[in-house]
ZAMARGU-4260 file (C-alpha; in steps of 0.2 Angstrom, whole numbers, plus 5000, padded with zeros to 4 digits):
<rodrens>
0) 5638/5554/5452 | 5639/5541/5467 | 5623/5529/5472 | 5621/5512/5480 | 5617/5498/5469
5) 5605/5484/5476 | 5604/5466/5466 | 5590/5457/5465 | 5589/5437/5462 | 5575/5433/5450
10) 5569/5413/5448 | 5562/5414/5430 | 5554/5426/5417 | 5539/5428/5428 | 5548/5432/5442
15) 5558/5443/5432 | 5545/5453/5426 | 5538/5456/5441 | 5554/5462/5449 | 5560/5473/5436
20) 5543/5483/5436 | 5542/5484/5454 | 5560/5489/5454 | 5557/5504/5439 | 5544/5509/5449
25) 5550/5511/5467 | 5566/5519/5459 | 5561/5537/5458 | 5555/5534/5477 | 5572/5528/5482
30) 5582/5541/5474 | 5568/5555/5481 | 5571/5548/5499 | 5590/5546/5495 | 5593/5562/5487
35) 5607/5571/5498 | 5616/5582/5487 | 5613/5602/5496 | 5630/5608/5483 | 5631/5604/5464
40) 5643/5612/5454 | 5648/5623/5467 | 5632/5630/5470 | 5620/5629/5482 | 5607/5616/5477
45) 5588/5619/5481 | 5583/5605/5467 | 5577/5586/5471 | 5586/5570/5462 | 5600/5579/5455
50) 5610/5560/5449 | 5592/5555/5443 | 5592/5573/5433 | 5609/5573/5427 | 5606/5553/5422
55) 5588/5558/5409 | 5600/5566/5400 | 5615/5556/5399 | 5609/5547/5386 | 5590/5540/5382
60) 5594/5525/5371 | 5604/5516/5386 | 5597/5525/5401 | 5579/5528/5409 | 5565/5515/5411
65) 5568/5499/5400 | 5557/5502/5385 | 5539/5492/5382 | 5543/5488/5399 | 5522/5489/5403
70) 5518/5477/5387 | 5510/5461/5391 | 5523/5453/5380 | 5538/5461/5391 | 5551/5447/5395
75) 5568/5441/5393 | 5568/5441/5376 | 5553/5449/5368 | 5561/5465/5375 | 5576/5467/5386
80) 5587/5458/5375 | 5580/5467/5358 | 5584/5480/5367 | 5600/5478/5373 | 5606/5473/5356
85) 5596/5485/5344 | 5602/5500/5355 | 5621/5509/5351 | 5634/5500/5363 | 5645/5514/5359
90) 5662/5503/5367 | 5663/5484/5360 | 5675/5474/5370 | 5682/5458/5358 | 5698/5446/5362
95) 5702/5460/5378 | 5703/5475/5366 | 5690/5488/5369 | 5686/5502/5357 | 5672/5516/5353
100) 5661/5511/5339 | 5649/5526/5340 | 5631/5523/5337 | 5635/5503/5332 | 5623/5490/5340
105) 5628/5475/5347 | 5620/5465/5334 | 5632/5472/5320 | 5646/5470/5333 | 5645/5453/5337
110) 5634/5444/5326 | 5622/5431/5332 | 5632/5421/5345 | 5640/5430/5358 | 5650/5422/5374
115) 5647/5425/5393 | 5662/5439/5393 | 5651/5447/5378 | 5636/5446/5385 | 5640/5454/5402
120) 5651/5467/5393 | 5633/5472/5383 | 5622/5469/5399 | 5636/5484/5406 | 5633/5497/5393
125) 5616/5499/5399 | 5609/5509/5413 | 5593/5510/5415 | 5585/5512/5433 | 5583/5494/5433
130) 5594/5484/5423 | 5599/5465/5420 | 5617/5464/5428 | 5619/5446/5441 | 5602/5451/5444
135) 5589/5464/5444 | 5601/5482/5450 | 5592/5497/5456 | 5602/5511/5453 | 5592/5525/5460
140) 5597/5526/5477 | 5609/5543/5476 | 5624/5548/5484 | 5626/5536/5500 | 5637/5523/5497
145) 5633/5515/5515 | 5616/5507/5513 | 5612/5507/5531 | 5614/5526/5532 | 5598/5527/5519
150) 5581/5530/5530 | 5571/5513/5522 | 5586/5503/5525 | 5589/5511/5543 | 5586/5502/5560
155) 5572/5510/5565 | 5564/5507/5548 | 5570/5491/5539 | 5556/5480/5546 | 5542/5490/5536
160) 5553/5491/5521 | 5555/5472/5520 | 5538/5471/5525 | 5531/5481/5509 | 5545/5475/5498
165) 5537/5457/5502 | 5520/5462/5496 | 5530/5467/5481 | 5537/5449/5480 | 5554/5455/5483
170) 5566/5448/5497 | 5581/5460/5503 | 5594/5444/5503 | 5608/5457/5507 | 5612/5473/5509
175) 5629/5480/5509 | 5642/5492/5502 | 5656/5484/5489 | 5665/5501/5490 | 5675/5512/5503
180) 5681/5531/5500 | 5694/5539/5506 | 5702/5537/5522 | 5697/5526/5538 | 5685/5537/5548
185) 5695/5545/5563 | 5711/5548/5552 | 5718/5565/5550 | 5715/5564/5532 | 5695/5555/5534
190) 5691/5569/5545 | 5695/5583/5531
</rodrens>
């Protein structure tokens, strides 16, 4: 599947928590508004969400909503990081090697004190709808790689987005692609 990633900065575990559970929560909406896929498989395609579909069942220990993510207690380490390294990691990265451990966690991976590469590595395994990576990244926004072609984030309809988004307490810093596919539009190949 192919979607557009958006980062959030947070400030602190507060700010943190607020985000991630906004971010969880407007997910489903993003991916609903961003759903574009009329052919899957071949086939004509008459269902909604299709990535978020084909993502609930990829695997529920490492994707979905971030578990306990409504507790009171919800935070950086009380459950994210519990749960980042409780959970199978299923590829373990050490000294530039990688290899499959299966249903290992991170914790009988690594042990108790992990580096930066480490860390991002285990932050990587995971993909929740909202996950910890540079920031909080939304992952639910399907198929369009070009966040300006996505109707919240369109001209004629950013102001209101930021708009509720700031009553949210989130700020859009930027918005952009990382990635470009195939050829330079107006190529012979790009217009195939």
């Amino acid at each position: 599947t192919a979607s557009t990633q958006l980062v959030i900065d947070y400030h602190n575990e507060r700010d943190f928590v607020q985000k991630i559970r906004a971010a969880c929560l407007l997910t489903p909406f993003f991916g609903l508004l961003s759903d574009n896929a009329p052919v899957y498989q071949g086939n004509r395609n008459n269902a909604c969400s299709v990535r978020t579909r084909i993502w609930q069942d990829v695997d529920t220990d490492r994707c979905g909503v971030p578990p306990r993510l409504m507790d009171s207690d919800f935070g950086f380490d009380a459950a994210y990081a519990e749960t980042v390294l409780t959970r199978p990691l299923v590829v373990s990265c050490k000294g530039g090697h990688c290899k499959g451990v299966g249903r290992k966690t991170a914790q009988e991976i690594y042990g108790a004190r992990l580096d930066r590469a480490e860390i991002e590595h285990i932050l990587s395994m995971f993909f929740f709808d909202a996950r910890v990576n540079n920031g909080i990244e939304i992952r639910g926004v399907e198929d369009e790689l070009d966040p300006m072609k996505i109707t919240i984030f369109d001209k004629e309809h950013l102001a209101k987005t930021r708009q509720q988004l700031a009553q949210a307490g989130i700020e859009i810093a930027m918005l952009a692609s990382s990635v470009t596919l195939g050829s330079p539009k107006g190529s012979e190949e790009g217009e195939r």
